[in-house]
Backbone as a chain_set.jsonl record, in Angstrom:
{"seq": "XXXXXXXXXXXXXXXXXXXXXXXXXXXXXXXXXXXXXXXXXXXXXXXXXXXXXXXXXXXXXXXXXXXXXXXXXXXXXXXXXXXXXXXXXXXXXXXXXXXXXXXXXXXXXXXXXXXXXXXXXXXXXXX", "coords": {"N": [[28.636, 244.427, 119.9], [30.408, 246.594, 121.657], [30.075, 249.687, 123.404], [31.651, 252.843, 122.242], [33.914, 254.357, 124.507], [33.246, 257.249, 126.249], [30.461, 257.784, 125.766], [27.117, 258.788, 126.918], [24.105, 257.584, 128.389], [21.981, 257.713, 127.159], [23.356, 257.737, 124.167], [24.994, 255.474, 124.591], [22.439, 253.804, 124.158], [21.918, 254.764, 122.086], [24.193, 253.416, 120.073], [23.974, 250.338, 120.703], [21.252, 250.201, 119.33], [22.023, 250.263, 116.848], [24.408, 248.9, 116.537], [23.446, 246.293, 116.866], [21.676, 246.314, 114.884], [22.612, 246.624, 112.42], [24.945, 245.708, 109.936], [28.114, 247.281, 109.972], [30.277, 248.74, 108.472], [33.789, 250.419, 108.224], [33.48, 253.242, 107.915], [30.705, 253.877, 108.26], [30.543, 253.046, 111.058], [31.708, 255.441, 112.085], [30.728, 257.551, 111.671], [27.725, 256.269, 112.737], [29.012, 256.747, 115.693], [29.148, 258.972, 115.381], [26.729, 259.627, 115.442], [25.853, 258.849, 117.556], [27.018, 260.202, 119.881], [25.803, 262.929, 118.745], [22.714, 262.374, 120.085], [23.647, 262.112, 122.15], [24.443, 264.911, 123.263], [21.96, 266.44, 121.829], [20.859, 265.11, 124.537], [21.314, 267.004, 126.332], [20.962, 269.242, 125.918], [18.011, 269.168, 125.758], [17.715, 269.285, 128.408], [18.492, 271.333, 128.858], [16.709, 272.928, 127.195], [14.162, 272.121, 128.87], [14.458, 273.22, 131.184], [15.508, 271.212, 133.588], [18.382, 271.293, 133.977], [19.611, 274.023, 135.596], [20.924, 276.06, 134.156], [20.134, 278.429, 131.847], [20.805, 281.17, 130.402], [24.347, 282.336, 130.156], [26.449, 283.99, 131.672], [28.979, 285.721, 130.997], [31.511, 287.782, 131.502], [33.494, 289.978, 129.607], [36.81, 291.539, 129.018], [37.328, 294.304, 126.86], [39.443, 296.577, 124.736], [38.026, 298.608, 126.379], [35.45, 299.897, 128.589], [33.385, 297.861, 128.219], [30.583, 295.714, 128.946], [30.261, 292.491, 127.817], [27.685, 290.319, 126.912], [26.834, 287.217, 126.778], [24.589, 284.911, 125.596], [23.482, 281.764, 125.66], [22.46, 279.57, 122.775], [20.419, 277.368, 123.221], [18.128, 276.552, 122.155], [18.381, 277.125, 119.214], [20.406, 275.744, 118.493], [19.677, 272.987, 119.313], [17.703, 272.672, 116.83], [19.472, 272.27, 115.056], [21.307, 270.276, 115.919], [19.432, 268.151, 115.701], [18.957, 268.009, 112.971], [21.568, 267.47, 111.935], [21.939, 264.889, 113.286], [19.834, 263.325, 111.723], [20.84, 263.368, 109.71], [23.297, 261.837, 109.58], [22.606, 259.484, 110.589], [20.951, 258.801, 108.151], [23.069, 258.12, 106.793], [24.539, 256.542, 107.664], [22.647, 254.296, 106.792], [20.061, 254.013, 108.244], [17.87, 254.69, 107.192], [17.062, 252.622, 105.284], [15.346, 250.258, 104.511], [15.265, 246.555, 103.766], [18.204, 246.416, 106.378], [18.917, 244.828, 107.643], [20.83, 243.715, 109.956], [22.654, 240.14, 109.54], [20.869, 239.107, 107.978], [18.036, 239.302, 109.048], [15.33, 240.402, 109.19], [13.113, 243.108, 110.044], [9.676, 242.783, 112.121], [8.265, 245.036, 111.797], [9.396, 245.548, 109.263], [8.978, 243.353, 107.897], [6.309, 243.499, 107.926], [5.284, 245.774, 106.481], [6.48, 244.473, 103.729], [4.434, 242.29, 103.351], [2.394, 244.338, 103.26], [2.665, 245.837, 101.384], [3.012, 243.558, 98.98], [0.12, 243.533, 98.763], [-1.008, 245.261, 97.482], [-1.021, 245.531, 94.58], [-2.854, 243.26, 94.43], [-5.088, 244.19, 95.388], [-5.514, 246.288, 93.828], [-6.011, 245.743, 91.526], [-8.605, 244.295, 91.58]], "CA": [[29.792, 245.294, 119.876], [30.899, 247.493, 122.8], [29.961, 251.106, 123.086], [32.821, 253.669, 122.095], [33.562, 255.368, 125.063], [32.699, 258.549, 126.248], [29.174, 257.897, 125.138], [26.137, 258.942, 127.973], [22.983, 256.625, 128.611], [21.181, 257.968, 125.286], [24.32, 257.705, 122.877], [25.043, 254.113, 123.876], [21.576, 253.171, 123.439], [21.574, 253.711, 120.067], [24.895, 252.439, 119.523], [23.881, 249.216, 120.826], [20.565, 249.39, 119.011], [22.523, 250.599, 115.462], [25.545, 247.918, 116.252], [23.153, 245.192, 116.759], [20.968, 245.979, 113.943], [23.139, 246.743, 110.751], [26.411, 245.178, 110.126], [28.517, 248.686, 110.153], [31.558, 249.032, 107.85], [34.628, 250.874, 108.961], [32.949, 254.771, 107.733], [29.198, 253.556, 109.009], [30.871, 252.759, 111.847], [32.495, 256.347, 112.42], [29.152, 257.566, 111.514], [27.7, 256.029, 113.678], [29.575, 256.98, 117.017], [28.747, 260.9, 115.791], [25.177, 259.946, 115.692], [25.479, 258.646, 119.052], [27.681, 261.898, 120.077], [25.009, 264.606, 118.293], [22.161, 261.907, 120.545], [24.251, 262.767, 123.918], [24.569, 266.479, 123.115], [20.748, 266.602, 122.049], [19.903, 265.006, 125.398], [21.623, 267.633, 127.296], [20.236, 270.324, 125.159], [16.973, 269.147, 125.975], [17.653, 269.02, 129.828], [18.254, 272.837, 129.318], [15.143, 273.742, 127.466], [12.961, 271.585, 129.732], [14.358, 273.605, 132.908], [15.524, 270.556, 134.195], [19.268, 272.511, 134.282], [19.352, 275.793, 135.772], [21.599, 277.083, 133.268], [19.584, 278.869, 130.557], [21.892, 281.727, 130.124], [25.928, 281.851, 131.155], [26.527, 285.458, 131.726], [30.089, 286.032, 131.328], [31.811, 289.534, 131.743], [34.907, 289.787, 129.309], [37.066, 293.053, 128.469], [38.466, 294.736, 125.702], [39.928, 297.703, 125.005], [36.929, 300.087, 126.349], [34.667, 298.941, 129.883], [31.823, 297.654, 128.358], [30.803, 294.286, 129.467], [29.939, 291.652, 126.669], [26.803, 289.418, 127.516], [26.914, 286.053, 125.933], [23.386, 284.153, 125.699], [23.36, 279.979, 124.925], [20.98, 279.65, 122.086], [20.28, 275.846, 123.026], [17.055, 276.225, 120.897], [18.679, 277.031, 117.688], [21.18, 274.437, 118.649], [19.09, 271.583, 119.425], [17.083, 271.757, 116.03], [20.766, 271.68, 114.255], [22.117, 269.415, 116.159], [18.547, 267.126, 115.401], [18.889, 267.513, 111.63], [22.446, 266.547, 111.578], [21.625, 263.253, 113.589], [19.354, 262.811, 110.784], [21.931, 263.15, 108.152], [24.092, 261.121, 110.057], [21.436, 258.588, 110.785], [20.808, 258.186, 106.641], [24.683, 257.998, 105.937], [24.608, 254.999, 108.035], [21.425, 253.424, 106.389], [18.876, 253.592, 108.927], [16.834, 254.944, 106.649], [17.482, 252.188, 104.179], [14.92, 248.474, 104.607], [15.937, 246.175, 105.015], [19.662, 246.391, 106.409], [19.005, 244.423, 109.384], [22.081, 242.628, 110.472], [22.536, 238.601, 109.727], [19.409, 238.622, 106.794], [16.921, 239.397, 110.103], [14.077, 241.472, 109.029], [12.276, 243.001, 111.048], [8.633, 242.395, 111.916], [7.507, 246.407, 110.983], [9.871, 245.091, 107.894], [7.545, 242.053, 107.505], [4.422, 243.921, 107.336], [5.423, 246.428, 105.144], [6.207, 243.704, 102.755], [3.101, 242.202, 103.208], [1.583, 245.764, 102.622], [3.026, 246.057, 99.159], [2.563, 242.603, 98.151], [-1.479, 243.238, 99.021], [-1.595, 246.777, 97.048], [-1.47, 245.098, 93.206], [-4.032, 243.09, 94.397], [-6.469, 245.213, 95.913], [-5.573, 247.593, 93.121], [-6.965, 244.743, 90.286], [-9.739, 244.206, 92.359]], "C": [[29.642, 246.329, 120.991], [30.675, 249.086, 122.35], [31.131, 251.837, 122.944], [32.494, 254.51, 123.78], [33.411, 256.569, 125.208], [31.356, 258.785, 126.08], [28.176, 258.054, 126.779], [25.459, 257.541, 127.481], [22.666, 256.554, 127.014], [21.951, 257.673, 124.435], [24.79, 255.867, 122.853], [23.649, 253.14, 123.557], [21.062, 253.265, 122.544], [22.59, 253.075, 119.306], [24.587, 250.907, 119.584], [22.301, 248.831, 119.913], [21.228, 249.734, 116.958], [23.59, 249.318, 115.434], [24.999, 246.42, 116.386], [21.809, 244.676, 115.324], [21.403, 245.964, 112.003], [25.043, 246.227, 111.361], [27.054, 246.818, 109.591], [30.003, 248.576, 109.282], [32.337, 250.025, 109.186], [33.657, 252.547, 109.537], [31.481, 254.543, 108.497], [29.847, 254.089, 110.623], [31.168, 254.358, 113.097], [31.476, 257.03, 112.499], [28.075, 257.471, 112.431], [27.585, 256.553, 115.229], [29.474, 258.414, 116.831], [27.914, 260.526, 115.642], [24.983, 259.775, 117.184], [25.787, 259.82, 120.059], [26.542, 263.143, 120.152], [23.761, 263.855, 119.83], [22.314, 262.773, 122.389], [23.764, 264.082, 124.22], [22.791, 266.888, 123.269], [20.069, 266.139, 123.743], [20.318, 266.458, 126.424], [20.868, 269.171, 126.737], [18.794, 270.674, 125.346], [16.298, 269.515, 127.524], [17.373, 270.52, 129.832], [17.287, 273.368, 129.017], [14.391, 273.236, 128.498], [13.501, 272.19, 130.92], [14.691, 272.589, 133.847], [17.33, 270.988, 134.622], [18.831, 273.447, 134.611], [19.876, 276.542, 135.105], [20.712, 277.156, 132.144], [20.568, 279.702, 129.852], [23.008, 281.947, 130.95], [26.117, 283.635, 130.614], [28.1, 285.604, 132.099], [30.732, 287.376, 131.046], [33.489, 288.747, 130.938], [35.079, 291.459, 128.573], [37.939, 293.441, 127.539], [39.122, 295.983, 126.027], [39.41, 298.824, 125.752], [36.792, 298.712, 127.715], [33.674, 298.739, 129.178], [31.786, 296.211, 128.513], [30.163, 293.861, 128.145], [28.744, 290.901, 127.24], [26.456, 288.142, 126.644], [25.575, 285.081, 126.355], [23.49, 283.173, 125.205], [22.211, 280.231, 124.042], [21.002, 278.123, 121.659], [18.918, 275.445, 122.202], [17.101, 275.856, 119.799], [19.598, 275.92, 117.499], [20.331, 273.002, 118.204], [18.857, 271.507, 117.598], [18.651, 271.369, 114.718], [21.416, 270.749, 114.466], [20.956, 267.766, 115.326], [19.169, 266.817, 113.534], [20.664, 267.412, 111.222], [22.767, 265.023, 112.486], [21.16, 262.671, 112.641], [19.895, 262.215, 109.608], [22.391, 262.345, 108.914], [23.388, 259.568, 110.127], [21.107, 257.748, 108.822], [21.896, 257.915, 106.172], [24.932, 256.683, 106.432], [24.0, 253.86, 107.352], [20.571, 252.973, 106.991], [17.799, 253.59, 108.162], [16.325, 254.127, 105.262], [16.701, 250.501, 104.447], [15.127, 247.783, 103.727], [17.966, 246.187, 105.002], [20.097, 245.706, 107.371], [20.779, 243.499, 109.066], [21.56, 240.906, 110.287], [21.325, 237.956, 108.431], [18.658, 238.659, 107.524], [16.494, 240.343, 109.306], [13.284, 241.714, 109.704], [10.807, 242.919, 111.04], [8.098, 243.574, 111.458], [8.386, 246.044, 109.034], [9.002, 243.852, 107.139], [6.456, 242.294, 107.071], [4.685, 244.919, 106.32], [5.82, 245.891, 103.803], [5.0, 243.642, 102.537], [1.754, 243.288, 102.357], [1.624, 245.871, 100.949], [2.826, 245.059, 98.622], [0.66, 242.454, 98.06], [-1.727, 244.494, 97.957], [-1.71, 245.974, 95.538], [-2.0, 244.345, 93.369], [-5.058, 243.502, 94.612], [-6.72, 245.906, 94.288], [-6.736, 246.659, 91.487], [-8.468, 244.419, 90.57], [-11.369, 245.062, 91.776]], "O": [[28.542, 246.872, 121.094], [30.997, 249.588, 121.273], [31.944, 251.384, 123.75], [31.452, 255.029, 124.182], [33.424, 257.192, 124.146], [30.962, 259.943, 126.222], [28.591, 257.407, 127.741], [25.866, 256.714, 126.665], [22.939, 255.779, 126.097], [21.324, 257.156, 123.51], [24.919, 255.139, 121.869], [23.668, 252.079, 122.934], [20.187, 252.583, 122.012], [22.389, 252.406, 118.293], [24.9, 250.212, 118.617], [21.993, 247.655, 119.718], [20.599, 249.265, 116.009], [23.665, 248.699, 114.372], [25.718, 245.452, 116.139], [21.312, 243.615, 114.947], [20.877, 245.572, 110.961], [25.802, 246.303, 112.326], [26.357, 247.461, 108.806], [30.89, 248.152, 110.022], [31.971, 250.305, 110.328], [33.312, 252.937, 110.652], [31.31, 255.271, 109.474], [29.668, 255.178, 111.168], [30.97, 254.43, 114.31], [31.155, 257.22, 113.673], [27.531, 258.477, 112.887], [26.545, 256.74, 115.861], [29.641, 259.162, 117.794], [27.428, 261.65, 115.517], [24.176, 260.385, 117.886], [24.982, 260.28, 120.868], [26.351, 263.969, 121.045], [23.757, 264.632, 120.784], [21.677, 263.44, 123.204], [22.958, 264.4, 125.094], [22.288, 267.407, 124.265], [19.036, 266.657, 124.165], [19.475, 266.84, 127.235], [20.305, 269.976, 127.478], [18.291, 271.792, 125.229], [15.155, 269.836, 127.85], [16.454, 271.042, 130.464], [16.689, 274.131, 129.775], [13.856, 274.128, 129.157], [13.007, 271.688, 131.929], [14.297, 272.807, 134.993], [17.493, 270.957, 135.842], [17.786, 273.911, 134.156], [19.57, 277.731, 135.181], [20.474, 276.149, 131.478], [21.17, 279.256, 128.876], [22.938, 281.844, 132.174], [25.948, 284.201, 129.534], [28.478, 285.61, 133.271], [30.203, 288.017, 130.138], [34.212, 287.8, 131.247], [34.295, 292.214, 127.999], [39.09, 293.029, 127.396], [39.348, 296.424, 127.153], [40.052, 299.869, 125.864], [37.309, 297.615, 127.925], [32.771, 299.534, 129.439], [32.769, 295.512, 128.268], [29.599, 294.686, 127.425], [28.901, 290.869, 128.461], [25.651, 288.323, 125.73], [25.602, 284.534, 127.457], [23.649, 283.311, 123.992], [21.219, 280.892, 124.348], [21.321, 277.615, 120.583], [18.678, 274.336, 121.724], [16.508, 274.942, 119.226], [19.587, 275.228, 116.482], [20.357, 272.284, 117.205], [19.482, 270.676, 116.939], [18.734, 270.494, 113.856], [22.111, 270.214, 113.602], [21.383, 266.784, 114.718], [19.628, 265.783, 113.047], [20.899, 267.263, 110.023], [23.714, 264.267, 112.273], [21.655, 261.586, 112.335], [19.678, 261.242, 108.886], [21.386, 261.67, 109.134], [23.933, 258.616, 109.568], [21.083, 256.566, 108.479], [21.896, 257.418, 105.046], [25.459, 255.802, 105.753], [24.512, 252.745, 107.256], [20.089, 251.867, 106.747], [16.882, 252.775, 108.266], [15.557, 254.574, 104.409], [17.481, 249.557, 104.571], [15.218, 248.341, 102.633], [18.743, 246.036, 104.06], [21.197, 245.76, 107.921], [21.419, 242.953, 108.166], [20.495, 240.448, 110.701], [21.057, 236.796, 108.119], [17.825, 237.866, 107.084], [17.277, 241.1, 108.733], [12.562, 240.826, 110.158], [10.386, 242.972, 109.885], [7.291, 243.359, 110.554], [7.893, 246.317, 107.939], [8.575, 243.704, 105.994], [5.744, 241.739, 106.234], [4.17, 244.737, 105.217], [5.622, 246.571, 102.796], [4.352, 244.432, 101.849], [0.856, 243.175, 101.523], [0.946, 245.94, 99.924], [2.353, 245.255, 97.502], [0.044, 241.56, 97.481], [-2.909, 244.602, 97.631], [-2.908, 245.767, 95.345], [-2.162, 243.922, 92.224], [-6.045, 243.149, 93.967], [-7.804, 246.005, 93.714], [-7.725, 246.984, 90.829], [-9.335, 244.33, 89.7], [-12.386, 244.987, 92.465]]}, "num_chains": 1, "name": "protein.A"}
């Protein structure tokens, strides 16, 4: 399935790895395309803490009734970790967080061994 556009580098590569790994209802779906969204946002968020933007703070002069200037500071810190923990939510509303959901009855191979894992623990445990 085709990326929604508007999406950066980062946002369609997790649409493409979310649309090729779970079959996506309509709401998933919608879901989805804001996880890939908050993904975008976080990368740019990240560009600014890491100094890899020069914009840290946007210093804009606005006036009211009186002269005093206003000074408006980005707080892409407090941002980022909000924007992270609603990827997260967004991310479990889909059912990433949900094995297996793979697409087609595929399971994956970290899905394989963690079977394995649990089918070895009530034996060990008798042991």
């Amino acid at each position: 399935m085709d990326a929604p556009d508007g999406l950066s580098e980062r946002g369609k590569s997790l649409w493409l790895s979310l649309s090729e790994s779970f079959d996506l209802s309509g709401a998933q779906g919608v879901l989805a395309h804001e996880a890939c969204r908050l993904a975008d946002r976080l990368e740019k968020l990240d560009a600014i803490l890491s100094g890899e933007v020069d914009e840290w703070v946007r210093i804009r002069e606005a006036r009211f009734e009186g002269d005093d200037t206003v000074l408006v500071i980005n707080q892409a810190a407090a941002e980022a970790r909000q924007q992270q923990l609603a990827l997260k939510q967004l991310l479990a509303a889909v059912g990433v967080d949900k094995a297996p959901a793979a697409k087609g009855g595929k399971v994956s191979s970290l899905d394989q061994l963690a079977s394995r894992r649990a089918a070895r623990k009530p034996r060990a445990a008798s042991q």
